[in-house]
C-alpha positions as CSV (number, residue, x, y, z in Angstrom):
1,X,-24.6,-23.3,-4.9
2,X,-20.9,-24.7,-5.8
3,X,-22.7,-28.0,-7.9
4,X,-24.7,-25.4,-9.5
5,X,-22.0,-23.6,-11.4
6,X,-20.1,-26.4,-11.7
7,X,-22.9,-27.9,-13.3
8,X,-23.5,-25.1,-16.0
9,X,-19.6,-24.9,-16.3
10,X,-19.4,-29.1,-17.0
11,X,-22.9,-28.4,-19.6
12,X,-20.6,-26.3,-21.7
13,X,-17.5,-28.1,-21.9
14,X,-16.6,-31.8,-22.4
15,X,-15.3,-33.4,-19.6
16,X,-13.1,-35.4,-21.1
17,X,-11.0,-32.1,-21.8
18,X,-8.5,-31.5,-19.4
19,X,-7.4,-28.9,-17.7
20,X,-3.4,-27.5,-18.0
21,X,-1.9,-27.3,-14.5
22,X,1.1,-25.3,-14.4
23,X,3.1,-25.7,-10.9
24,X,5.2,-22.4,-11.4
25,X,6.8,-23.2,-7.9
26,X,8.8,-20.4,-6.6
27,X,8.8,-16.9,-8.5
28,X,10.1,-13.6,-8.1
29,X,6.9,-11.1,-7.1
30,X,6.7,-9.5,-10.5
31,X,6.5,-12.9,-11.7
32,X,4.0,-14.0,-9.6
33,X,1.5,-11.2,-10.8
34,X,2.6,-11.4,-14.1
35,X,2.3,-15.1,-14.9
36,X,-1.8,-14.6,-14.9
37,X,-2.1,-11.6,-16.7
38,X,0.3,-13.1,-19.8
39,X,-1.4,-16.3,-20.0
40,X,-4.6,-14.5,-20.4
41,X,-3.2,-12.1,-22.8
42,X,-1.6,-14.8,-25.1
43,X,-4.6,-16.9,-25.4
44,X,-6.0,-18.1,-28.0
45,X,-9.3,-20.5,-29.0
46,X,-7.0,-23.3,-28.8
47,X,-5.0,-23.0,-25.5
48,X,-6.2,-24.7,-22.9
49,X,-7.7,-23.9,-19.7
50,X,-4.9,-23.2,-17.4
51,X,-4.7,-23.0,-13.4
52,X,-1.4,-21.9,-12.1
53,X,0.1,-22.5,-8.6
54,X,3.1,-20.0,-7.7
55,X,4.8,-18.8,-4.7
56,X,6.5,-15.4,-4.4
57,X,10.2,-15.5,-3.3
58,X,9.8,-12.4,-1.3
59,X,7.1,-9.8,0.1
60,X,5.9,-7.0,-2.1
61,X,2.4,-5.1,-1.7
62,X,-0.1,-5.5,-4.3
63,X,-3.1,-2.6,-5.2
64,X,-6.3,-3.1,-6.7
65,X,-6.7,-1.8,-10.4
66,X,-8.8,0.8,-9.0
67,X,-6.7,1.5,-6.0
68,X,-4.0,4.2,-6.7
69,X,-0.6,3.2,-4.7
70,X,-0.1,6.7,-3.5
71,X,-3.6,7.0,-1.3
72,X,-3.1,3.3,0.0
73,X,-0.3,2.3,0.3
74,X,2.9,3.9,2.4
75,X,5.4,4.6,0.0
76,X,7.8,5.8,1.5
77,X,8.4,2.9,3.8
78,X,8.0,0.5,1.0
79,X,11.3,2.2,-0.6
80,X,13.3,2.1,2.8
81,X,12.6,-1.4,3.5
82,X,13.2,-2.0,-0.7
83,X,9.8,-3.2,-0.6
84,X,8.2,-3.3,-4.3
85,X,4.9,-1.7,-4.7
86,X,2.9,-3.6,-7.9
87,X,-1.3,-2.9,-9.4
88,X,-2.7,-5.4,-10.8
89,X,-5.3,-5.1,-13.7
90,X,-8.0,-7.6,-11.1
91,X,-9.8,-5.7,-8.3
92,X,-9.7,-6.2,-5.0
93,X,-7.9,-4.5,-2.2
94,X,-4.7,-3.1,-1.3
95,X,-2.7,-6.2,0.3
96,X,1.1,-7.5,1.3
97,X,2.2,-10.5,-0.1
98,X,4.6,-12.9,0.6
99,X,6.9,-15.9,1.1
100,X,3.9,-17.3,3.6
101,X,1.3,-17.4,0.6
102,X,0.6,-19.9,-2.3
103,X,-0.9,-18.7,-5.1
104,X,-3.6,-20.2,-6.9
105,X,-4.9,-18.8,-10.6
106,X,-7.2,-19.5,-13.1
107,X,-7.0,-18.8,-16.5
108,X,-9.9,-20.2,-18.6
109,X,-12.3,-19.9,-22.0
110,X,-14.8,-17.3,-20.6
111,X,-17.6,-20.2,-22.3
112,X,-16.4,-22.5,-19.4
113,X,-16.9,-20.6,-16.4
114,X,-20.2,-18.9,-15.3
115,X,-21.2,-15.6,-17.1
116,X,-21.5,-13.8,-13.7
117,X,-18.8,-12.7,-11.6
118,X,-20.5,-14.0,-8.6
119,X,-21.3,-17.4,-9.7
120,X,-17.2,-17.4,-10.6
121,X,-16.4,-16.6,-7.1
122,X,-19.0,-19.0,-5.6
123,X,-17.2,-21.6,-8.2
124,X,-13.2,-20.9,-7.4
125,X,-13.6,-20.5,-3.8
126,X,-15.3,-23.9,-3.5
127,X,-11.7,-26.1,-4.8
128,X,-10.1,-23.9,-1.5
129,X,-12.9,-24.2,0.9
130,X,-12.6,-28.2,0.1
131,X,-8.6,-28.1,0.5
132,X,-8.8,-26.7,3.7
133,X,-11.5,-29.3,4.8
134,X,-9.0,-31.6,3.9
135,X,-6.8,-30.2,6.6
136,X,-9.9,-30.4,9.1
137,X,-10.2,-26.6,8.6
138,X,-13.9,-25.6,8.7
139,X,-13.7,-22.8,5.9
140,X,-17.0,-21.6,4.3
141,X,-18.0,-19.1,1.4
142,X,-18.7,-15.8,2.5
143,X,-20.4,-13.7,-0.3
144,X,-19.5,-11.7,-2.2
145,X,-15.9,-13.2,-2.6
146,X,-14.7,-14.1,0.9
147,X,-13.3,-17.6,2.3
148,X,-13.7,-18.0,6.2
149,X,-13.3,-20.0,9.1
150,X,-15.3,-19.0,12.0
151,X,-15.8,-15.2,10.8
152,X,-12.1,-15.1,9.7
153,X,-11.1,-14.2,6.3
154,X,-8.7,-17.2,5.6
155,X,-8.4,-16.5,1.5
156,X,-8.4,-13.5,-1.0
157,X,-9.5,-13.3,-4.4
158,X,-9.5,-11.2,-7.3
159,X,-11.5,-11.3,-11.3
160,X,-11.0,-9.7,-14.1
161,X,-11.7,-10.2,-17.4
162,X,-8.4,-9.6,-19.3
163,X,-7.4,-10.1,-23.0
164,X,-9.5,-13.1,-24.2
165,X,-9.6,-14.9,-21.0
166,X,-11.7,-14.9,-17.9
167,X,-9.3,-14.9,-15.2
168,X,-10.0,-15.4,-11.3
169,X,-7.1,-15.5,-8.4
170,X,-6.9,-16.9,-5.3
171,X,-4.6,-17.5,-2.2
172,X,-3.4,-19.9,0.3
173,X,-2.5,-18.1,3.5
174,X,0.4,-21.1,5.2
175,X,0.3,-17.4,7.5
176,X,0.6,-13.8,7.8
177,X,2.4,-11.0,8.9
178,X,0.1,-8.6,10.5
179,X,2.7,-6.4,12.0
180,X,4.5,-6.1,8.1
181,X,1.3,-5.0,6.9
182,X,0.2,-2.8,9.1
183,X,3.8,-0.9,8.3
184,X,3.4,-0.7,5.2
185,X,-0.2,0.7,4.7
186,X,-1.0,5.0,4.6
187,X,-2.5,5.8,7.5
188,X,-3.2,9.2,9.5
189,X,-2.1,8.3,12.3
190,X,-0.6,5.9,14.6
191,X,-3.3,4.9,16.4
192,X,-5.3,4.0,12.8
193,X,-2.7,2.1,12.7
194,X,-2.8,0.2,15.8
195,X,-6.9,-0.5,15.6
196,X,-6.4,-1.8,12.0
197,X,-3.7,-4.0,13.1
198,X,-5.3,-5.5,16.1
199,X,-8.4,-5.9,13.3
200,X,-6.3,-7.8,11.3
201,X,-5.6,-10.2,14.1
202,X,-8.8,-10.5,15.0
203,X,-10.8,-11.1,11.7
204,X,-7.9,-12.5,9.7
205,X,-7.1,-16.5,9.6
206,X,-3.9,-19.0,8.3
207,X,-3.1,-22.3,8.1
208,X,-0.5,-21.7,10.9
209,X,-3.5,-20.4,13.3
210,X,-5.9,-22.6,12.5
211,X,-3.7,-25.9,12.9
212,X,-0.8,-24.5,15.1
213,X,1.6,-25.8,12.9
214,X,2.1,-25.9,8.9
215,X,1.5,-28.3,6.4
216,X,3.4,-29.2,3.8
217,X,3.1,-27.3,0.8
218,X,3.4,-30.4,-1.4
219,X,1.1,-32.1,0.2
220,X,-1.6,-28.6,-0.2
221,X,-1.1,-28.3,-3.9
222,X,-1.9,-32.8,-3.9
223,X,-4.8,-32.5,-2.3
224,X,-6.4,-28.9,-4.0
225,X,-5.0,-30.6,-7.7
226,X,-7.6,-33.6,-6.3
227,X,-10.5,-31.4,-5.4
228,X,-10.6,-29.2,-8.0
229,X,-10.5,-31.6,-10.5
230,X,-13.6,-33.7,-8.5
231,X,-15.3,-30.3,-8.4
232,X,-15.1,-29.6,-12.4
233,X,-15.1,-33.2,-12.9
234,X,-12.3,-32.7,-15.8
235,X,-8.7,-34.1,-15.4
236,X,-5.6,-31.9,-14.8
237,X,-2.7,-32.3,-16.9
238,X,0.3,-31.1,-16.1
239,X,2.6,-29.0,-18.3
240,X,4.6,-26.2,-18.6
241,X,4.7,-22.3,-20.1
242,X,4.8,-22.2,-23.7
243,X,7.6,-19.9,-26.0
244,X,4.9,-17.7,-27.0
245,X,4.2,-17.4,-23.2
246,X,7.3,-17.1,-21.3
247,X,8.4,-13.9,-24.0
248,X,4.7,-13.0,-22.7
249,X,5.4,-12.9,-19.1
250,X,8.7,-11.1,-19.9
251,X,6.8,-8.5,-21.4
252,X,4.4,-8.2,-18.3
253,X,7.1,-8.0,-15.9
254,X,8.5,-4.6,-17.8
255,X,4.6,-3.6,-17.8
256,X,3.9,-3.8,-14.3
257,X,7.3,-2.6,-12.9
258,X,6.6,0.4,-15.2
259,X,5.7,3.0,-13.1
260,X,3.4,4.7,-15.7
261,X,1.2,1.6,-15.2
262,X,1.6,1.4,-11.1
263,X,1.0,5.2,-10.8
264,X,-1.0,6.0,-13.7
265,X,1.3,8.9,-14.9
266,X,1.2,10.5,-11.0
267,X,4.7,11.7,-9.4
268,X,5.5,8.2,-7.6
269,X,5.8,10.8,-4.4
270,X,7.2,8.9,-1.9
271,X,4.5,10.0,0.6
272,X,1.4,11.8,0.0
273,X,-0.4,14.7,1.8
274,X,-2.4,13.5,5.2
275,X,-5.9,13.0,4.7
276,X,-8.8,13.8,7.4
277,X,-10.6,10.8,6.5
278,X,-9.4,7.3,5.9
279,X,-11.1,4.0,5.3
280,X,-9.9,0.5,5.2
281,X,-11.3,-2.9,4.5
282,X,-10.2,-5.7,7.1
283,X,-12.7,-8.3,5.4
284,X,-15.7,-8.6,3.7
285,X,-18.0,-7.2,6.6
286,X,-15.8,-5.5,8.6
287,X,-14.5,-1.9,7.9
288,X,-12.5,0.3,9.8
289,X,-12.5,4.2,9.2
290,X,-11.5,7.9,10.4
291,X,-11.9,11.1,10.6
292,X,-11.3,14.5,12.2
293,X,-13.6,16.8,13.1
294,X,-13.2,20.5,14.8
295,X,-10.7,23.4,14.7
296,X,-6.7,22.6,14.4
297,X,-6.3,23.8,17.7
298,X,-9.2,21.7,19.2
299,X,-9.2,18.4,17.3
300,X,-11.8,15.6,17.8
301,X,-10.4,12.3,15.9
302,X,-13.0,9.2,16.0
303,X,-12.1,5.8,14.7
304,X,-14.6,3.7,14.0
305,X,-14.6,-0.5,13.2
306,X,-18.2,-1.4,11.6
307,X,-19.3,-5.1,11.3
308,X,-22.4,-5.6,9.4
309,X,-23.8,-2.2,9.6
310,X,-23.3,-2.1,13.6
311,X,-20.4,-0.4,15.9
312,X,-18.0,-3.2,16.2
313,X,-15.4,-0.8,18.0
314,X,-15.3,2.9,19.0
315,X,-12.2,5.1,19.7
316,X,-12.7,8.8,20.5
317,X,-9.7,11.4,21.2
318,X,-9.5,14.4,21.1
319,X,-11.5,17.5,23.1
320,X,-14.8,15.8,24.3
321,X,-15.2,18.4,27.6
322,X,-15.9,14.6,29.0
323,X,-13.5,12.9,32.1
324,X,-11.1,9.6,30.4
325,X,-13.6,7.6,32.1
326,X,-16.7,8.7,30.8
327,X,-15.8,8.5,27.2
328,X,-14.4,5.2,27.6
329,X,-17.7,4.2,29.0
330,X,-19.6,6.1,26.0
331,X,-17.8,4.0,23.5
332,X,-18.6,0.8,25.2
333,X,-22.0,1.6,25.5
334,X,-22.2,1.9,21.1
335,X,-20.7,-0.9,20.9
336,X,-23.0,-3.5,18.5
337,X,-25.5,-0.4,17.7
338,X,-27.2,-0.6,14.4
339,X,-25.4,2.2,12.3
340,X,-29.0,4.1,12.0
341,X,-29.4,7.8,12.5
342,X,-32.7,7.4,14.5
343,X,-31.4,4.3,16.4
344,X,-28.1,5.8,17.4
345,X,-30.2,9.4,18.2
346,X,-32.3,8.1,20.6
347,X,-29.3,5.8,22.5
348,X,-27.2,8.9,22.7
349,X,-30.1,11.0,24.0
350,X,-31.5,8.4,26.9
351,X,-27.5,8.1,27.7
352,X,-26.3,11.4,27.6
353,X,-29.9,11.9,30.1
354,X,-29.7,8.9,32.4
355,X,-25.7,10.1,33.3
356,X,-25.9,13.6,32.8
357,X,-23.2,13.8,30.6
358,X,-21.4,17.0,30.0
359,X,-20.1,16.5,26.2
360,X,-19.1,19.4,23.7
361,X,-21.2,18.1,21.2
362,X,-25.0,17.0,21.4
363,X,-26.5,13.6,21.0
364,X,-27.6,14.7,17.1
365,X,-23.5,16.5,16.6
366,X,-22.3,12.9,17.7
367,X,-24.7,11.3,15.3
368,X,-23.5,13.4,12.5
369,X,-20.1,12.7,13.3
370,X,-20.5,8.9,13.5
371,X,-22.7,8.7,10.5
372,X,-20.3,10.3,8.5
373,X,-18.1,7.6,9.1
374,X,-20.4,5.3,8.5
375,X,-21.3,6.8,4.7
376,X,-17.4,7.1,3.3
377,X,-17.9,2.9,3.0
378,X,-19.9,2.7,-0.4
């Protein structure tokens, strides 16, 4: 699918064209959001197309343009820990970012990249997939916009198209810190946040997990500077930001620091009210949500990880009227059911019948329930 858009890409554009590679290196993470967004801003029908490699200098957490900071993102213990909270203008999900990531963005003519979003990601994510083949890491696309080894999400990416410019962004993870972002994101409780770390972990990758050891970061941008340009079969030239540009990304910085812009005009409240639902994204098939059901004084919480429309995980507290070890066993029974309301009804009925459970809800009140989790992913 990759020589496909590349070959409705090279159709449009001359190949002799090159491309401008800018190695930012190391920048500050206002700078490393900003970059992007000024490039495609200040362009014009004569810049060229531009990829940009930058890594941040220290962690911040980065929303989605339609993500607002105060439902996703802890706030308050972003400001103890002097964490900076910034919202980018591509989409995507709420994520931290840091010293252990490398940055890779596109910045090109929208007449030299496919017309459809899709065909863009298919496109981008290839030059990563074949850097971390380079490394022996078997990394494969993942529709709609994933990179993953094995069922682990090993790359993020982003579109958006902004000023004149079509611009798509990317990421090397060298590794992560689960534990850091797990902090940082609003959650109802502590347990959410538990089961969405231990997600992480489990459907999350890095060049440090995959090879036990990290490669030189040199050596990463030598080798992705060789594949992509083999892959749009145009040179890269490097070069460097122009006037115009660098008073650009100046400009940018103030922009996104603004917290009219991060907020959208909202208080910046440093923590917002609890919710009684909650749903996260861990990677492109695999969603982890919550909610609470019953009266204040008898609570029933369920937390529930979905993998490709089935139960990949089930945690029930809360008044059940069942013993610890029969709801323990419940949720191991769901585990890998389809998410169906006729599916899961007739499970929970045979169940409930073979081991004459005593439950305070029915078979059709605990399909409800799960169901419900089930629709707040849309």
């Amino acid at each position: 699918m990759a020589e496909e858009q590349r070959a409705k890409v090279q159709s449009g554009e001359p190949k002799s064209r090159p491309i401008r590679l800018i190695d930012a290196g190391r920048v500050s993470a206002l700078r490393s959001q900003a970059i992007y967004h000024a490039l495609a801003y200040a362009k014009h029908p004569e810049t060229p197309d531009t990829i940009v490699l930058c890594e941040p200098t220290q962690p911040y957490v980065c929303t989605g343009f339609f993500q607002p900071p105060s439902k996703e993102v802890n706030l308050e213990r972003c400001a103890e820990l002097g964490i900076p909270v910034i919202r980018r203008e591509t989409g995507g999900g709420t994520v931290l970012i840091d010293e252990g990531q490398m940055f890779v963005q596109w910045i090109f003519h929208p007449a030299n990249l496919p017309a459809r979003t899709d065909e863009r990601f298919v496109l981008f994510c290839e030059s990563l997939i074949r850097t971390y083949r380079a490394f022996g890491i078997k990394a494969a696309f993942h529709a709609p916009n994933d990179v993953q080894v094995h069922g682990r999400k090993i790359v993020g990416t982003g579109a958006a198209a902004i000023g004149e410019a079509q611009v798509v962004t990317g990421n090397f993870i060298f590794e992560f810190d689960f534990e850091h972002m797990a902090d940082l994101l609003r959650v109802p409780d502590q347990r959410f946040r538990q089961l969405y770390l231990e997600g992480m972990k489990r459907y999350m990758s890095s060049f440090r997990e995959e090879l036990g050891h990290l490669p030189e970061r040199a050596e990463v941008k030598k080798r992705y500077v060789e594949q992509v340009a083999g892959l749009l079969g145009r040179p890269l030239q490097r070069a460097a930001f122009g006037e115009s540009e660098k008073q650009k990304i100046a400009e940018l910085e103030q922009r996104l620091a603004d917290p009219e812009w991060v907020f959208e005009g909202a208080p910046a409240r440093a923590a917002a009210k609890k919710s009684d639902e909650r749903i996260v994204k861990i990677q492109a098939d695999v969603f982890l949500a919550f909610s609470r059901f019953g009266p204040a004084s008898q609570p029933l919480y369920l937390y529930l990880q979905m993998k490709k429309g089935r139960i990949d995980r089930l945690q029930i507290e809360g008044e059940t009227c069942m013993t610890e070890t029969r709801c323990r066993a419940f949720e191991n029974f769901l585990r890998q059911v389809e998410l169906k309301e006729d599916v899961l009804h007739e499970l929970i009925s045979d169940y409930f019948a073979l081991h004459e459970v005593q439950s305070c809800m029915s078979p059709a009140q605990w399909v409800e329930a799960i169901m419900k989790l089930k629709k707040m992913k849309k």
